[in-house]
C-alpha positions as CSV (number, residue, x, y, z in Angstrom):
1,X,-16.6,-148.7,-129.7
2,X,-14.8,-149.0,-126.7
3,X,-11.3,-148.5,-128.2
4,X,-12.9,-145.8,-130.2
5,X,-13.5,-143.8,-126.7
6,X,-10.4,-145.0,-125.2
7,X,-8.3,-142.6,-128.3
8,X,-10.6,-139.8,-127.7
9,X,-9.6,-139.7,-124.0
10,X,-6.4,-139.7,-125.1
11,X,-6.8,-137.0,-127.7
12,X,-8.0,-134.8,-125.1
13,X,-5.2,-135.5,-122.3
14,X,-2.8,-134.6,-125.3
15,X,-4.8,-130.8,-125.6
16,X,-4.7,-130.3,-122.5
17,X,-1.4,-131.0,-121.3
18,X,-0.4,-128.4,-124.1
19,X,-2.8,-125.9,-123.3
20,X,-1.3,-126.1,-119.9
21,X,2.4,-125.7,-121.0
22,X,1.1,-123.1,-123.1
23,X,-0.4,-120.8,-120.1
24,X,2.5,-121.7,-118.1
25,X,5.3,-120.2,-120.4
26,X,3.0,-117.1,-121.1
27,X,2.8,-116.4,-117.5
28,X,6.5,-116.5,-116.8
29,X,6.8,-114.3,-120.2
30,X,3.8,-112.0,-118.1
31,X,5.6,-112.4,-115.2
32,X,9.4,-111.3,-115.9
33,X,7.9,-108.3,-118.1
34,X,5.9,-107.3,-115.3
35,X,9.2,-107.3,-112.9
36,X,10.9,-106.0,-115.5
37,X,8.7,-102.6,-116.1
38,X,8.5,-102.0,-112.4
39,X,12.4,-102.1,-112.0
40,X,12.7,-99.3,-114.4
41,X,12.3,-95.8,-112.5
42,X,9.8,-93.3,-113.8
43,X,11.3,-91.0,-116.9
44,X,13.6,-88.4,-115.3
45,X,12.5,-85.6,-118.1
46,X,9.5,-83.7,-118.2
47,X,7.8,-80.5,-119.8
48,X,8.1,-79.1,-116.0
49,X,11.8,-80.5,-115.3
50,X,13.2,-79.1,-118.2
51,X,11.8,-75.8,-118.8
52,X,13.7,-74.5,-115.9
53,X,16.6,-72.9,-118.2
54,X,17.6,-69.1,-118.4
55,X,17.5,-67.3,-120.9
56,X,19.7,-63.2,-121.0
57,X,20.2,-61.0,-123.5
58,X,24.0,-60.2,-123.8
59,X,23.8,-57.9,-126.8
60,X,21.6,-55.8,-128.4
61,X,21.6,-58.7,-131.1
62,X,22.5,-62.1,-129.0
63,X,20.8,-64.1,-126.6
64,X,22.3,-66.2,-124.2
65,X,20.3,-70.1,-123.0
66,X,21.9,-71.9,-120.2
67,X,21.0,-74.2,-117.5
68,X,19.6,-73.1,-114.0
69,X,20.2,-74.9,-110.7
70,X,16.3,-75.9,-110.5
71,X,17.2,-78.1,-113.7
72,X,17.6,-81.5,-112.2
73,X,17.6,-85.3,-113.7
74,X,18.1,-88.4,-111.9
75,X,19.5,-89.5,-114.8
76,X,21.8,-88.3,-118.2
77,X,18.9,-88.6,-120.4
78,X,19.1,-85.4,-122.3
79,X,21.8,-85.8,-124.8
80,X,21.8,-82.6,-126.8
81,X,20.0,-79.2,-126.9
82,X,18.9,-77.2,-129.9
83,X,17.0,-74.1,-130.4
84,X,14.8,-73.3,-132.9
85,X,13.7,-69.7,-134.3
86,X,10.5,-68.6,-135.9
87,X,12.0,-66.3,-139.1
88,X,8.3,-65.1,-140.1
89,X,7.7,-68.0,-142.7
90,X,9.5,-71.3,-141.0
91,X,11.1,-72.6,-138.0
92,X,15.5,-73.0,-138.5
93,X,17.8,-74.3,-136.6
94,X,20.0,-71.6,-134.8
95,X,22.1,-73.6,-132.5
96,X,22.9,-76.9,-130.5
97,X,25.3,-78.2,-128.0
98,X,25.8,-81.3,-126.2
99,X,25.2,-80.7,-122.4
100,X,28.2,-81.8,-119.7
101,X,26.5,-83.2,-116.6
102,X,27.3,-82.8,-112.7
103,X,26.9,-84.7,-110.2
104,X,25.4,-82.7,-107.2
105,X,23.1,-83.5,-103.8
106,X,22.4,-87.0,-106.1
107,X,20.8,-85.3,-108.8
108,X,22.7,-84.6,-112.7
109,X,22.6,-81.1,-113.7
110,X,23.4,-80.6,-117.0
111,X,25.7,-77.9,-117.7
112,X,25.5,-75.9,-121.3
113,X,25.4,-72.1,-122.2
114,X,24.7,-71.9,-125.9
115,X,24.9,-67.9,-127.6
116,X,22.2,-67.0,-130.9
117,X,22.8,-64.2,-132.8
118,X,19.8,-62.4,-133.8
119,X,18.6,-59.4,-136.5
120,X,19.1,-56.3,-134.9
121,X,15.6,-55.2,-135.7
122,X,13.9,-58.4,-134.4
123,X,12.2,-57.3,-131.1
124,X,11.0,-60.4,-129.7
125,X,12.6,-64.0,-130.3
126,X,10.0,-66.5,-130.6
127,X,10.9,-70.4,-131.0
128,X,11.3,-73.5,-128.9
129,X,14.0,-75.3,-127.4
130,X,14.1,-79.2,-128.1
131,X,15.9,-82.0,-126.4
132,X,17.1,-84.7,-127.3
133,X,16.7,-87.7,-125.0
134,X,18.8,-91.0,-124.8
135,X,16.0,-93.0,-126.3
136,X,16.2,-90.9,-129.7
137,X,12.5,-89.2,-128.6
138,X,12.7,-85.4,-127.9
139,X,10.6,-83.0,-125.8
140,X,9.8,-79.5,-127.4
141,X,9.2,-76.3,-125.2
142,X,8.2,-73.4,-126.5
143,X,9.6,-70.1,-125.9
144,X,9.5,-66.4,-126.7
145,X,11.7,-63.6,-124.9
146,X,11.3,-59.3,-125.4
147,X,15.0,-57.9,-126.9
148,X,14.5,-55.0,-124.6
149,X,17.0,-56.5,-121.6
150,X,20.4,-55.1,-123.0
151,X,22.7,-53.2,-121.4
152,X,19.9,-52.8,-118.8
153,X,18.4,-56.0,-117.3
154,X,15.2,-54.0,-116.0
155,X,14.4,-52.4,-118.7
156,X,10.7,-53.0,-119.7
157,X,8.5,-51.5,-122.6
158,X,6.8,-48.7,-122.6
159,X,4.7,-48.5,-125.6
160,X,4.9,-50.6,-129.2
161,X,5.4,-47.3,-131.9
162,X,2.6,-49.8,-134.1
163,X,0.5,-48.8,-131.3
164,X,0.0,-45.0,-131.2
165,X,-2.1,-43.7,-133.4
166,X,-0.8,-41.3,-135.5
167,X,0.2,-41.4,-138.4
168,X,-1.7,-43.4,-140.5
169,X,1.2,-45.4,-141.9
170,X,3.5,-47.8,-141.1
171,X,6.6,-46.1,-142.6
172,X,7.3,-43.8,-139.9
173,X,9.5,-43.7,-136.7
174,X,9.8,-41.2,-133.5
175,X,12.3,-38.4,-133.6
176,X,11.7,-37.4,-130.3
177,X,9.1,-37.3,-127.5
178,X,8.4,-35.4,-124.2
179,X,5.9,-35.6,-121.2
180,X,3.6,-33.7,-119.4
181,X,2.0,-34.7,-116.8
182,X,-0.1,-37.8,-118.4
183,X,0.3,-36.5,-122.1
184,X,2.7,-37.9,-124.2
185,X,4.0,-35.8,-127.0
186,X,6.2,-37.3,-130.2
187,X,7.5,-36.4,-133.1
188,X,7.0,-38.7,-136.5
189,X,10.0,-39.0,-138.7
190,X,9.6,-38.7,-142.1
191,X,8.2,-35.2,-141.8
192,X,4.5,-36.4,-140.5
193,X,4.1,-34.3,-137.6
194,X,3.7,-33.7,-133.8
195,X,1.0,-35.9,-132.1
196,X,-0.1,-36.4,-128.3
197,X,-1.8,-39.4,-126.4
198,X,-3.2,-39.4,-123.0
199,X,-1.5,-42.6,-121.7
200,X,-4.1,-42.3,-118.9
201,X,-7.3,-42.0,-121.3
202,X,-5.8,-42.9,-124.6
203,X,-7.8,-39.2,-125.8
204,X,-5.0,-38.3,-128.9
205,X,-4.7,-35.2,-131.1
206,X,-2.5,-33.9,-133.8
207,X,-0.9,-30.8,-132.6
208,X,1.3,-29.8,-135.6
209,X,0.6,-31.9,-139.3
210,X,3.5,-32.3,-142.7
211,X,5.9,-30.2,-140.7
212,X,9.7,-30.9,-141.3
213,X,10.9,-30.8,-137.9
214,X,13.0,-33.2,-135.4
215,X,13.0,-32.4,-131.9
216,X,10.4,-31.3,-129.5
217,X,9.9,-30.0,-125.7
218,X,7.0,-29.4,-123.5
219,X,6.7,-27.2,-120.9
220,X,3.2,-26.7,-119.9
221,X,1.5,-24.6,-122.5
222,X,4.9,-24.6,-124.6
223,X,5.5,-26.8,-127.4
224,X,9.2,-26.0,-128.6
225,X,10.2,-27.7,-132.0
226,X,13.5,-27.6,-134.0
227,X,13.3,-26.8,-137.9
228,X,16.6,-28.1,-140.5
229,X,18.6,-29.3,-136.8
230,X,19.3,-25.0,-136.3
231,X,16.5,-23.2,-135.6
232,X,13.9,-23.3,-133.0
233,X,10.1,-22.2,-132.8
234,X,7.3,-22.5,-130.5
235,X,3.7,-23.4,-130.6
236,X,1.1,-21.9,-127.8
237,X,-0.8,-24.7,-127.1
238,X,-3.6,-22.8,-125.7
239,X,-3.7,-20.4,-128.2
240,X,-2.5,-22.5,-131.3
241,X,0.0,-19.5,-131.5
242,X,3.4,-20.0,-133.9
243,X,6.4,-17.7,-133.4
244,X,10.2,-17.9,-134.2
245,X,12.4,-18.6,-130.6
246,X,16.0,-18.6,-131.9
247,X,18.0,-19.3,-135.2
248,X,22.0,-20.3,-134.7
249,X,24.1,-20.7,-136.8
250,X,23.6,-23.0,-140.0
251,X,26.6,-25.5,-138.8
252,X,25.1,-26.0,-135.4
253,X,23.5,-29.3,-135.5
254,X,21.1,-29.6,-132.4
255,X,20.8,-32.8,-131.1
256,X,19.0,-32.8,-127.7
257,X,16.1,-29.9,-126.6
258,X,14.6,-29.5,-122.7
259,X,12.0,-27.0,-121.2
260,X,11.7,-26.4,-117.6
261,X,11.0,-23.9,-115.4
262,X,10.9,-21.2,-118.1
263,X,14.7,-22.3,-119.4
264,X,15.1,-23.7,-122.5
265,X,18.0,-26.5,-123.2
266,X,19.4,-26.9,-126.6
267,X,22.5,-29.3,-126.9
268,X,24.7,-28.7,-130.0
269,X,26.1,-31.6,-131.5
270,X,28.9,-30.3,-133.5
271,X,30.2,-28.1,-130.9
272,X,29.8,-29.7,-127.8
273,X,27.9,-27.1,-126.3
274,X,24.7,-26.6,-124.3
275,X,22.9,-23.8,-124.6
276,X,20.4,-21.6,-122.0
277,X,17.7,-19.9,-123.6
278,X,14.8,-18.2,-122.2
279,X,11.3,-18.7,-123.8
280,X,11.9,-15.6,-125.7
281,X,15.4,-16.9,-127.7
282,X,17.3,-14.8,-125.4
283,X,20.5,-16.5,-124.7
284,X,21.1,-16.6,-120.8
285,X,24.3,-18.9,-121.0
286,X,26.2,-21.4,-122.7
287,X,28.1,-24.4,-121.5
288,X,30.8,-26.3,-123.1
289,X,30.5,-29.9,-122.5
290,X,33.5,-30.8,-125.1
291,X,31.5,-34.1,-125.8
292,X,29.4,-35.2,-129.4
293,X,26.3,-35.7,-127.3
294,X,22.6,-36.5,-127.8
295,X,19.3,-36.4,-126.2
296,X,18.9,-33.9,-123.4
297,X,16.6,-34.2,-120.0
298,X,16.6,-32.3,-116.8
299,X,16.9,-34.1,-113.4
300,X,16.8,-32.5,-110.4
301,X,20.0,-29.8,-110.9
302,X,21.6,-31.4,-113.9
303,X,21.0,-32.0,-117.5
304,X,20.8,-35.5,-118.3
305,X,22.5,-36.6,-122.7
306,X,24.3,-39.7,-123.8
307,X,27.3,-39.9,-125.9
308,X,29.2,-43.2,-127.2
309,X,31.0,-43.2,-123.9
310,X,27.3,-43.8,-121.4
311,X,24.8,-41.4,-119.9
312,X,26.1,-38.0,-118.8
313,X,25.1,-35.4,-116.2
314,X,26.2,-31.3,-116.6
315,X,25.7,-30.1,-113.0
316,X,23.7,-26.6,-113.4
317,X,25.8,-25.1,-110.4
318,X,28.9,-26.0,-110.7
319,X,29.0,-26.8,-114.6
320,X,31.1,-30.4,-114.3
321,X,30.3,-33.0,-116.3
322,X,29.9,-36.9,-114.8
323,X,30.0,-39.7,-116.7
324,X,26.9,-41.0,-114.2
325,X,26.7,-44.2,-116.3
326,X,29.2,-46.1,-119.0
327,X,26.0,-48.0,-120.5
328,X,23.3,-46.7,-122.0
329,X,20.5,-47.3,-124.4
330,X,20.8,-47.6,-128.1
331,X,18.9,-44.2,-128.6
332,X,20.0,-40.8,-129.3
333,X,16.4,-40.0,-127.2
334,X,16.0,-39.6,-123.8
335,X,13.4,-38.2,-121.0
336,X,13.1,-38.5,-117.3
337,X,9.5,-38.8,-116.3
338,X,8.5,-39.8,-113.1
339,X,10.9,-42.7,-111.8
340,X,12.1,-43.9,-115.5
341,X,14.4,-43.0,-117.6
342,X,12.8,-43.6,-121.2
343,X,14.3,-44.0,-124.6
344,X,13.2,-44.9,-128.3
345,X,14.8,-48.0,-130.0
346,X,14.9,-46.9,-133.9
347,X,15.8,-50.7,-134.6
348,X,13.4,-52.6,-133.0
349,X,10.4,-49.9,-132.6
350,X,9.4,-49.6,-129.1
351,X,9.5,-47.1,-126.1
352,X,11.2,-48.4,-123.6
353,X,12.1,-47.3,-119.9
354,X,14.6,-48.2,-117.2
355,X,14.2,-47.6,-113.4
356,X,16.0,-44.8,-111.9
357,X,17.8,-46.6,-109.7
358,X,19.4,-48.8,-112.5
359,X,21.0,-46.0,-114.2
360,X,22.3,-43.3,-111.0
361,X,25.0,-45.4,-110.0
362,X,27.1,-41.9,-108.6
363,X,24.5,-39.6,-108.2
């Protein structure tokens, strides 16, 4: 009996001199992991690190993503860049690059500048722009940007053409357009008609309906139209009046058409020429410009068109022509209205409008 207790005892020492060694080495294991994770410094990438990157656009078709000063790691951990594009049914790859870093004020910046192409029609880029950090993971920030920057930074939209209402269909574009006041007056391709929203209100109306037409011009009460790029008429819009203004001759191709002040402005194409017309037809004067130009808009004492070269101005007074501007929009159509200059993109289906001050560099 007494031997028998003796071996228990003994029994029981052995457990718990191994239960102690046990403990011991798990809290040195504890105890080095513990030193370990707090000698590692907090992840240098986050969501609000890295989404300080630019993004231009540097063609009508290309955009441009590089870093920005603000983008700042305590370590290299991002060790490549790729952007991704949303092509209506998926997400593809579109480009990648390997970032260089620099060593500035303690921080790395990492330096890349990666160019996409795009479709000339798309109108706003949507995607996301993944890294790829050292430890194989990846963070992924999305990101959309408005094609409407190029050649003109501040450029801004005006109006979406999906979001006027007329016509009924989806298979249209603007010709042209003009202003008056707060009424906004365009033409539908396709031979729909001529429409006008209050972009005050949002009150619209069809003016003229299945009429094959191009340009237009408002003058108060006066709605001038072209007919086959040659001849003009004119609508009363009190009245709902038609009458015949002027028909040239069938090679002139007219290309640009202003009314103010009781003058009517008719650019010719072909010939180079601008013509002065008073609301009657009656030609008061004619002005050879000697340049294929398009669109036509009055500003203070000139006559505003573009050409391949940039934006033009055909001083009233003296008849010299300024190239005011060598960029311009991609838009034969063009109207001063208050302190923009606004324009229709045919590709990618908006209004758009620049500020003044952007586009008189000499006047």
């Amino acid at each position: 009996m007494k031997t028998t207790n003796m071996g228990f005892k003994t029994e029981n020492l052995k457990k718990l001199i191994f239960l102690v060694f046990v403990m011991m080495i798990l809290f040195d294991l504890f105890s080095s992991c513990k030193k370990e994770t707090l000698s590692v410094p907090q992840f240098p990438a986050s969501k609000e690190v890295l989404k300080n990157i630019m993004i231009s656009q540097i063609a009508y078709d290309s955009l441009r993503f590089e870093q920005s000063a603000t983008l700042k790691l305590s370590r290299q951990v991002v060790q490549r860049i790729t952007i991704f594009q949303w092509n209506q049914y998926d997400f593809q790859e579109v480009g990648s690059i390997v970032p260089n870093y620099i060593l500035y004020d303690g921080k790395f910046i990492p330096q890349f500048s990666l160019t996409i192409h795009a479709p000339e029609d798309l109108f706003i880029f949507k995607g996301w722009i993944r890294y790829t950090l050292s430890d194989s993971s990846f963070i992924d920030l999305d990101t959309s940007f408005v094609l409407c920057k190029y050649p003109f930074e501040s450029a801004e939209v005006f109006w979406l053409k999906d979001d006027l209402p007329y016509p009924k269909t989806k298979r249209w574009h603007i010709d042209d357009f003009d202003f008056e006041g707060q009424r906004f007056f365009y033409r539908s391709g396709g031979g729909y008609g001529v429409y006008e929203v209050n972009f005050i209100t949002g009150e619209s109306k069809v003016w003229i309906d299945a009429v094959s037409h191009n340009l237009i011009a408002v003058d108060d009460r006066h709605l001038f139209y072209t007919i086959s790029n040659h001849e003009i008429q004119h609508m009363d819009l009190n009245s709902g009046q038609f009458r015949d203004v002027k028909t040239f001759s069938w090679r002139t191709e007219l290309n640009g058409l202003e009314a103010s002040n009781d003058t009517l402005y008719a650019l010719d194409y072909i010939y180079g020429v601008i013509y002065l017309l008073d609301y009657d037809g009656n030609v008061l004067d004619s002005i050879k410009t000697r340049i294929a130009g398009s669109g036509l808009t009055k500003f203070k004492e000139s006559l505003i068109f573009s050409s391949r070269e940039g934006l033009h101005a055909l001083n009233l007074r003296t008849h010299q022509v300024t190239l005011i501007n060598p960029k311009r929009p991609y838009s034969y159509i063009i109207r001063i209205h208050g302190n923009y200059l606004y324009y229709y993109d045919y590709d990618k289906c908006f209004i758009g409008r620049i500020p003044l001050q952007a586009i008189f560099q000499s006047m």
